[in-house]
C-alpha positions in Angstrom: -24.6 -0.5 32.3 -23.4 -4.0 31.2 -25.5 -4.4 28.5 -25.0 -0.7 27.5 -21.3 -2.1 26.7 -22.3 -5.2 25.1 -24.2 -3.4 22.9 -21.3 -1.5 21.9 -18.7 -3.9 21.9 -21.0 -6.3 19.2 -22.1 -3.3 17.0 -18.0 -2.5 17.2 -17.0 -6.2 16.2 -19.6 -6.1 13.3 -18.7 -2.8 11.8 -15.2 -4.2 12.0 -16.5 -7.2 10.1 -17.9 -5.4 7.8 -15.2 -3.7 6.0 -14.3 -7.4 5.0 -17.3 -7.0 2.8 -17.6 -3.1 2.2 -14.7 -2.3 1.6 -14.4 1.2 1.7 -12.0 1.9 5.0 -15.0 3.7 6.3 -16.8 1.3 8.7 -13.7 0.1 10.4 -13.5 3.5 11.9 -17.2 3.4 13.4 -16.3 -0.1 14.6 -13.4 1.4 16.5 -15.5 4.2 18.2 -18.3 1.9 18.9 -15.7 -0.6 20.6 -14.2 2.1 22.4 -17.7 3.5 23.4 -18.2 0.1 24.5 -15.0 -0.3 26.4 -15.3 3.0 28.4 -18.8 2.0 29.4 -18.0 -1.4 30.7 -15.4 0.9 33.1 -17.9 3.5 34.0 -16.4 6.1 31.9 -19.9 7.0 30.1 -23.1 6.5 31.9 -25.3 8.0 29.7 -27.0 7.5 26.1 -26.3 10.6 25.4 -23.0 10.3 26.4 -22.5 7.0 24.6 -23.6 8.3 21.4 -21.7 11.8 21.2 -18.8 9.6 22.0 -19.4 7.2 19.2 -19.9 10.4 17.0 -17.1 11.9 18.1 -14.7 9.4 18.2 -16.0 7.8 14.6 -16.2 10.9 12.6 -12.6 12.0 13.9 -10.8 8.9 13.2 -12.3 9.0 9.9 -11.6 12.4 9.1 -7.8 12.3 10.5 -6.8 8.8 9.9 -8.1 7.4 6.4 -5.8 8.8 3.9 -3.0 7.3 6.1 -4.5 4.2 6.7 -5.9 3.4 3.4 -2.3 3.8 2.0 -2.1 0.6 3.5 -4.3 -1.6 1.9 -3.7 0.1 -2.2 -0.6 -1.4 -2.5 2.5 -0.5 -4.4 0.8 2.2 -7.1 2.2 4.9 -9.2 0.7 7.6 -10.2 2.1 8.1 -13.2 1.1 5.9 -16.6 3.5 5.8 -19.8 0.8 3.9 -21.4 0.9 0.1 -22.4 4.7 -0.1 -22.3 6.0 -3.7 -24.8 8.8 -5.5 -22.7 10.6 -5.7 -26.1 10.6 -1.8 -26.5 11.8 -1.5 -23.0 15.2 -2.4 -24.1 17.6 0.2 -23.1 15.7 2.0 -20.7 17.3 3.0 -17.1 16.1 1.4 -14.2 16.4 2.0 -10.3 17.5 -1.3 -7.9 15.1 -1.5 -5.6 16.3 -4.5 -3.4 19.7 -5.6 -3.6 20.7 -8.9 -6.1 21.7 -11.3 -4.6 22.4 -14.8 -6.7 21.8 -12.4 -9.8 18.4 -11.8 -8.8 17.0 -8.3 -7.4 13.8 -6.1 -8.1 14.4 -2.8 -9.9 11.5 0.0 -11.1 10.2 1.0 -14.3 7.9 3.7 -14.6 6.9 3.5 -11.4 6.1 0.0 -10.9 8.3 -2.5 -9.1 9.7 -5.8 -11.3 11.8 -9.0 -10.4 15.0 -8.6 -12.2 18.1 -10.8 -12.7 21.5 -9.4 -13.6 24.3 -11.4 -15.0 26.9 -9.2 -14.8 27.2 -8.0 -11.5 25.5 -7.7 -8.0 23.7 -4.5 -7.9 22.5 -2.7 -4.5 20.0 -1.0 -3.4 19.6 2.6 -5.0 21.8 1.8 -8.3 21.1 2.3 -11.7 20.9 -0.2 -14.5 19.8 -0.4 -17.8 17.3 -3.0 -19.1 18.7 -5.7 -21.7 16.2 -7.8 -22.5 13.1 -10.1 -20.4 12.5 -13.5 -19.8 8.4 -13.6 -19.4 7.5 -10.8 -16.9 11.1 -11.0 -15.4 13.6 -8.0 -16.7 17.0 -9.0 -17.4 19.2 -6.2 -16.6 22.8 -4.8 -16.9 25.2 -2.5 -14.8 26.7 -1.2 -18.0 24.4 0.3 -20.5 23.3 -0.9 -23.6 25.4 0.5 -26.6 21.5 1.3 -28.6 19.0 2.3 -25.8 15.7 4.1 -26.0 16.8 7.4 -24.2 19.4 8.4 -26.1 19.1 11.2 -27.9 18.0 11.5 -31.2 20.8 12.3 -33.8 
């Protein structure tokens, strides 16, 4: 029965390894049945190999099917879905923006289609949740206002 569990327990950790390499977020879930197959084994929970491996099965395929999409949220990182296109800095002049972490010292992170940017703000600590308008950049940094811009890209066309 101790083997049985080691066998389980290595083919767990190397699954597990595996998504370092693979990396699909698929084999991390068979690495986590395997490891539990292997755990409830080593305490007499499953005897048999047919036991072990509808276990495995089970416990794989279900994590898999129930647990991905929420755990591979994790690892894409802070994506939109939508696309505006290549967007200049220079013609984002003018366009409204959403604080996303407070300034402090002038400096904050607003969003701009979707994507998250460093900002600073020289007039004005802004919170979290406030609107401002973009004035200008300084490399991939946006500089920023409170008040808005007297020209700015969504006005309306007169």
């Amino acid at each position: 029965m101790i083997e049985q569990s080691w066998f389980w327990l290595i083919l767990g950790a190397l699954l597990v390894l595996s998504e370092f390499f693979i990396t699909g977020i698929v084999a991390i879930f068979f690495g986590a049945g395997a490891i539990l197959v292997g755990i409830a084994t080593a305490i007499g929970l499953l005897d048999s190999l047919p036991e072990q491996v509808i276990s495995f099965a089970v416990l794989s395929v279900g994590s898999l099917l129930f647990a991905r999409e929420r755990i591979k949220v994790w690892f894409r990182g802070n994506v939109s879905d939508r696309w505006d296109g290549d967007k200049d800095l220079i013609a984002t002049r003018g366009e409204r923006v959403t604080v996303t972490r407070s300034f402090s010292e002038g400096v904050g992170q607003v969003r701009l289609s979707g994507v998250d940017w460093k900002a600073e703000c020289e007039n004005g600590e802004l919170a979290e949740g406030d609107t401002a308008w973009v004035v200008g950049h300084r490399g991939i940094t946006l500089l920023v206002s409170a008040t808005r811009p007297e020209h700015s890209n969504d006005q309306a066309a007169g």
